[in-house]
C-alpha positions as CSV (number, residue, x, y, z in Angstrom):
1,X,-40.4,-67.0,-103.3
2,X,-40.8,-65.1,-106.8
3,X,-40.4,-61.6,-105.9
4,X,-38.3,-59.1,-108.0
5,X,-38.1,-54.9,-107.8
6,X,-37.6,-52.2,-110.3
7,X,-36.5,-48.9,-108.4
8,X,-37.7,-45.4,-109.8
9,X,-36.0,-43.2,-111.6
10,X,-34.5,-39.8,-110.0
11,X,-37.6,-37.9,-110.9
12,X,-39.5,-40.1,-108.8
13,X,-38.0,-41.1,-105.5
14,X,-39.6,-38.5,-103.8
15,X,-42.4,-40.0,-104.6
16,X,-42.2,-43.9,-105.2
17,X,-39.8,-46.5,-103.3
18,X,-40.3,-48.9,-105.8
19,X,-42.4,-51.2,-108.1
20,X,-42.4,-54.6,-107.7
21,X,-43.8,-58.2,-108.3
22,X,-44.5,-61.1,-106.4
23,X,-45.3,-64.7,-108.0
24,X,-47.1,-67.3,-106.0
25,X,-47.7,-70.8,-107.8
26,X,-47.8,-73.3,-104.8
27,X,-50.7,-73.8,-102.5
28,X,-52.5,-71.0,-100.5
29,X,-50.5,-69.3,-98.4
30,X,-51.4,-66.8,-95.5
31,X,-48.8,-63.9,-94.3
32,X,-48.9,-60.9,-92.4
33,X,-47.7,-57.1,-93.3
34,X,-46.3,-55.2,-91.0
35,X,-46.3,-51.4,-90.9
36,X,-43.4,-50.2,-93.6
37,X,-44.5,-46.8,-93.5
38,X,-45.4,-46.8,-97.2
39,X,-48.4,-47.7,-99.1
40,X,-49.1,-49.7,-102.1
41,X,-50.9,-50.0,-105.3
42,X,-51.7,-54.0,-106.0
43,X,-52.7,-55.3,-109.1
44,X,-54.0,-58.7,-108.7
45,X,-53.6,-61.2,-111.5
46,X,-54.9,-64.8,-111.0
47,X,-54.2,-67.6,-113.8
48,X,-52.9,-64.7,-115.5
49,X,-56.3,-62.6,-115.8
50,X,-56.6,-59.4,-114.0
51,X,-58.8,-59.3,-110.9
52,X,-58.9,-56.3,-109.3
53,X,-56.8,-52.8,-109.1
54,X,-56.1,-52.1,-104.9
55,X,-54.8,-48.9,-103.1
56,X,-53.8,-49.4,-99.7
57,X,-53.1,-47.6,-96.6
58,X,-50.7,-47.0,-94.4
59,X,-50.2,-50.3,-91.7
60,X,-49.7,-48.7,-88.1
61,X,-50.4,-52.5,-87.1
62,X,-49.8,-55.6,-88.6
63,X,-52.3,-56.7,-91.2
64,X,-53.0,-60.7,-92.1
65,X,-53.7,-61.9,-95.7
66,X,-54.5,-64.7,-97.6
67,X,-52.4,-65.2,-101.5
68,X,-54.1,-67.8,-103.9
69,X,-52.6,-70.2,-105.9
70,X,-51.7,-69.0,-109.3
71,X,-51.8,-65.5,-108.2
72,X,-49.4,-62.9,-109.5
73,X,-49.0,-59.0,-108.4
74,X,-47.3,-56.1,-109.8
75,X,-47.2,-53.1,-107.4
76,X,-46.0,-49.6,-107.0
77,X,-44.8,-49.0,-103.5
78,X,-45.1,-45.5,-102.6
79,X,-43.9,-43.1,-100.1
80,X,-46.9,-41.1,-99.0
81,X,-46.6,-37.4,-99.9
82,X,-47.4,-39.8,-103.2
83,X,-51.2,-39.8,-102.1
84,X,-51.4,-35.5,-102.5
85,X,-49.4,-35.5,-105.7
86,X,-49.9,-38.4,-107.5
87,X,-53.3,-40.6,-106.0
88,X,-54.5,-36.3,-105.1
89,X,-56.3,-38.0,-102.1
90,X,-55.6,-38.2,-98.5
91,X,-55.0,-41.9,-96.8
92,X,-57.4,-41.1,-93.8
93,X,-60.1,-43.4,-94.9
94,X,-57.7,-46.4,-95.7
95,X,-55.8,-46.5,-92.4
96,X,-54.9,-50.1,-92.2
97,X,-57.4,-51.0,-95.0
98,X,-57.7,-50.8,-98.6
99,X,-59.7,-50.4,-101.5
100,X,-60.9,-51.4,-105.1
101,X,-59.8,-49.2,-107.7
102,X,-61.6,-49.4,-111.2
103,X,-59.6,-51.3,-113.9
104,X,-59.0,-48.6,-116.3
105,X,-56.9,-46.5,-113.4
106,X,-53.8,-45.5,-115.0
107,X,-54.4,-47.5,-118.0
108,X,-53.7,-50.6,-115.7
109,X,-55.7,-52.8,-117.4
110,X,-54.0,-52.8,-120.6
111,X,-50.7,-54.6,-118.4
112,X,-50.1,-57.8,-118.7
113,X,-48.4,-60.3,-115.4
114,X,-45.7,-61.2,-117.3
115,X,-44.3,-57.7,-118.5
116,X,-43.2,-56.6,-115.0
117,X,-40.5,-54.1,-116.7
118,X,-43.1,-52.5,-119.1
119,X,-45.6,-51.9,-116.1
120,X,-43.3,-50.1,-114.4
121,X,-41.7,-48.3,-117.3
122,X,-45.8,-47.3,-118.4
123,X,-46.5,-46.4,-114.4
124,X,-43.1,-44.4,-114.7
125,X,-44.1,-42.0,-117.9
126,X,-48.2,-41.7,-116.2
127,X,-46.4,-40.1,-112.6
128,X,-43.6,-38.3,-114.4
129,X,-46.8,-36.8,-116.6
130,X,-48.9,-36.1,-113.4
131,X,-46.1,-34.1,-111.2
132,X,-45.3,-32.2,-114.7
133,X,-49.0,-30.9,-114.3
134,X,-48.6,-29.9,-110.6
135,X,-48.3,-26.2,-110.6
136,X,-45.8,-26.4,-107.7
137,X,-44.9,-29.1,-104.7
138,X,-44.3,-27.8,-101.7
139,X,-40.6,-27.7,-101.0
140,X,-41.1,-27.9,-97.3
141,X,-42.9,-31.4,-97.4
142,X,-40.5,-32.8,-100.0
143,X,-37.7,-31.6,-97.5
144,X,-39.9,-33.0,-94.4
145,X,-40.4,-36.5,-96.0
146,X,-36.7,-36.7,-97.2
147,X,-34.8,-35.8,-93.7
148,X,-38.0,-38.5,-92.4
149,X,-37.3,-41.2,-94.5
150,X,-33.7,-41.2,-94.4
151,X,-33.3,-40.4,-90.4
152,X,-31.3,-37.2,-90.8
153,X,-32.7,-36.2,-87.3
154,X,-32.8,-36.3,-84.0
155,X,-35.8,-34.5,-82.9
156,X,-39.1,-33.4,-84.1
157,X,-37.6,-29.9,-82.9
158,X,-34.6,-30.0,-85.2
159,X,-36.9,-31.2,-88.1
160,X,-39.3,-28.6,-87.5
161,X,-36.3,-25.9,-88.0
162,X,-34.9,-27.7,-90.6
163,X,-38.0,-27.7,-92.8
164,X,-38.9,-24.3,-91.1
165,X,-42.6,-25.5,-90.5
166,X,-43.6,-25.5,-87.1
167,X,-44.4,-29.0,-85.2
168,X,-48.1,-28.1,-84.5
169,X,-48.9,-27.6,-88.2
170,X,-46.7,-31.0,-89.5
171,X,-49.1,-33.0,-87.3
172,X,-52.0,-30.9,-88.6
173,X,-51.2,-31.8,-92.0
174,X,-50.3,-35.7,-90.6
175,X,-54.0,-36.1,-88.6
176,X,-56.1,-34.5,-91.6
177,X,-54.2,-36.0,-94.4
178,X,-53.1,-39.7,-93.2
179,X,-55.1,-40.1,-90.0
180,X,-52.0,-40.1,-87.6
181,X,-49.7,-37.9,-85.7
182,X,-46.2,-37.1,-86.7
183,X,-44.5,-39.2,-83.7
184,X,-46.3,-42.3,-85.0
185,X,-45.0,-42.0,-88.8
186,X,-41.7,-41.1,-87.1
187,X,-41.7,-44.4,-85.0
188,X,-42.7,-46.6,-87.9
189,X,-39.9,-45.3,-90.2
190,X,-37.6,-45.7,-87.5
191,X,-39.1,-50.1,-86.8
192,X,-39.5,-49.9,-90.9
193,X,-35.6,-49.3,-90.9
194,X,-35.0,-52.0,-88.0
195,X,-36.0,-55.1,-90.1
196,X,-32.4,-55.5,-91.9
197,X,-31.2,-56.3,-88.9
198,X,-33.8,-58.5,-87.3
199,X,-33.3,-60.2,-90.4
200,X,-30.0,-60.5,-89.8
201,X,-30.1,-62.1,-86.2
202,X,-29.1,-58.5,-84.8
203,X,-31.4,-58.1,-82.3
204,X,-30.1,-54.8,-80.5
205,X,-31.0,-51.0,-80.8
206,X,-29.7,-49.0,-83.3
207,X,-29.3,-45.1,-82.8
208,X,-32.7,-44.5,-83.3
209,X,-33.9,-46.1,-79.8
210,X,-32.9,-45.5,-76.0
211,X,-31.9,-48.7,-75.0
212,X,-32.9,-52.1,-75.7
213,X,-36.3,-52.1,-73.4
214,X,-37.3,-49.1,-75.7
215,X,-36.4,-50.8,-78.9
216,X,-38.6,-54.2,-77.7
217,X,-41.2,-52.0,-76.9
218,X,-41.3,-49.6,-79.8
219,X,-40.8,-53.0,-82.5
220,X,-43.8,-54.6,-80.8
221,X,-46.1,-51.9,-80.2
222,X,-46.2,-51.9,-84.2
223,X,-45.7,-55.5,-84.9
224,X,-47.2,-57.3,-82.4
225,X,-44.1,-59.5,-82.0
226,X,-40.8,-59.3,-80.2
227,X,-37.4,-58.6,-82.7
228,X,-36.6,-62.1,-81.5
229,X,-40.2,-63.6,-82.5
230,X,-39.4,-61.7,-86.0
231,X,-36.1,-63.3,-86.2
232,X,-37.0,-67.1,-86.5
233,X,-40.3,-65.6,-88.5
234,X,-42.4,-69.2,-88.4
235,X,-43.3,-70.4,-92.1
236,X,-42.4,-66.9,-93.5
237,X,-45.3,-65.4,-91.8
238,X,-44.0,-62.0,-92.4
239,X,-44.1,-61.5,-96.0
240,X,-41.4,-57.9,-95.9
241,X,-38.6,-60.3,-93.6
242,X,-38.9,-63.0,-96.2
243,X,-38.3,-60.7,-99.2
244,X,-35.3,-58.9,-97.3
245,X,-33.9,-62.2,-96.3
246,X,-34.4,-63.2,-100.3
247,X,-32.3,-60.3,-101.5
């Protein structure tokens, strides 16, 4: 596997967890994504000619793909408050799906596959441009999706008071502008941040889960698969355990 990252620069971790590409020169190979509780943009290069511009989702269940020969991608992984400041569109429409993005986005199609480091340094200066032209972010959801991301929490009470915006109106803003509740975004970050240690042959609860019943049953709810089925992952089926058992 031909996968490198770039991380993003301070301005942008709020906003992006990473860029990163993926080379695939042997025969056609199919793998399936499992929710990460981020969403992508793909740009899809084949025999080194650009095919198509894609903006994801965000996976609440495991999602089955097909990668060509010959096919390269460069990506932006993002966190999502990037889809209101950055893509200015809510991910509603694209649960678990995706779609086509014209060519000229971001001046995209003036990248090349094999300048990995200058696509993400050109993506870099376009978002730092864009947030400079907000006229403010809201402090509360930068503050919501940081304590989130990192598991600073216990319950959605204490991250309500923490971010001092009540419960009902987070999962307002979660239903209207991704298309699912608070709890569920929760529960993915919390599998998301599981996958180390799958990966690892460390198949028991961390904090973030009851007991072990409750961890199995949270991990498959969003995977369709056990930790342990994970663990021996069959042909690297699951495209995020084979890159984390890469690095």
């Amino acid at each position: 596997m031909d996968y490198k990252e770039i991380y993003p620069n301070e301005s942008l971790k709020a906003f992006v967890k990473c860029f990163w590409r993926y080379d695939h020169s042997g025969e056609d190979v199919e793998y399936t994504l499992i929710p990460d509780a981020c969403f992508d943009l793909v740009v899809d290069f084949e025999n080194n000619e650009l095919q198509n511009i894609y903006l994801t989702g965000i996976w609440t269940k495991p999602i089955n793909i097909t990668v060509t020969k010959g096919t390269t991608l460069l990506a932006v992984r993002f966190k999502i408050l990037a889809s209101e400041y950055l893509l200015k569109t809510g991910l509603k429409a694209l649960l678990n799906s995706m779609t086509i993005l014209p060519k000229d986005f971001w001046d995209i199609h003036k990248s090349k596959c094999t300048e990995f480091e200058g696509f993400a340094s050109d993506l870099s200066e376009t978002m730092t441009g864009l947030l400079n032209e907000q006229p403010k972010i809201d402090n509360r959801k930068l503050k919501l999706f940081h304590i989130i991301y990192s598991e600073e929490f216990q319950t959605v009470s204490e991250l309500s008071q923490r971010v001092g915006w009540s419960s009902r109106q987070i999962n307002r803003y979660f239903n209207t502008q991704f298309g699912f509740s608070l709890k569920t975004f929760i529960n993915i970050v919390r599998c998301n941040a599981s996958y180390p240690g799958i990966v690892a042959g460390k198949l028991y609860p961390e904090q973030a889960f009851t007991d072990q019943a409750h961890y199995i049953k949270e991990i498959k709810k969003y995977t369709d698969k056990s930790p342990g089925q994970l663990f021996k992952n069959p042909n690297d089926r699951f495209l995020q355990l084979s890159v984390l058992k890469a690095k």
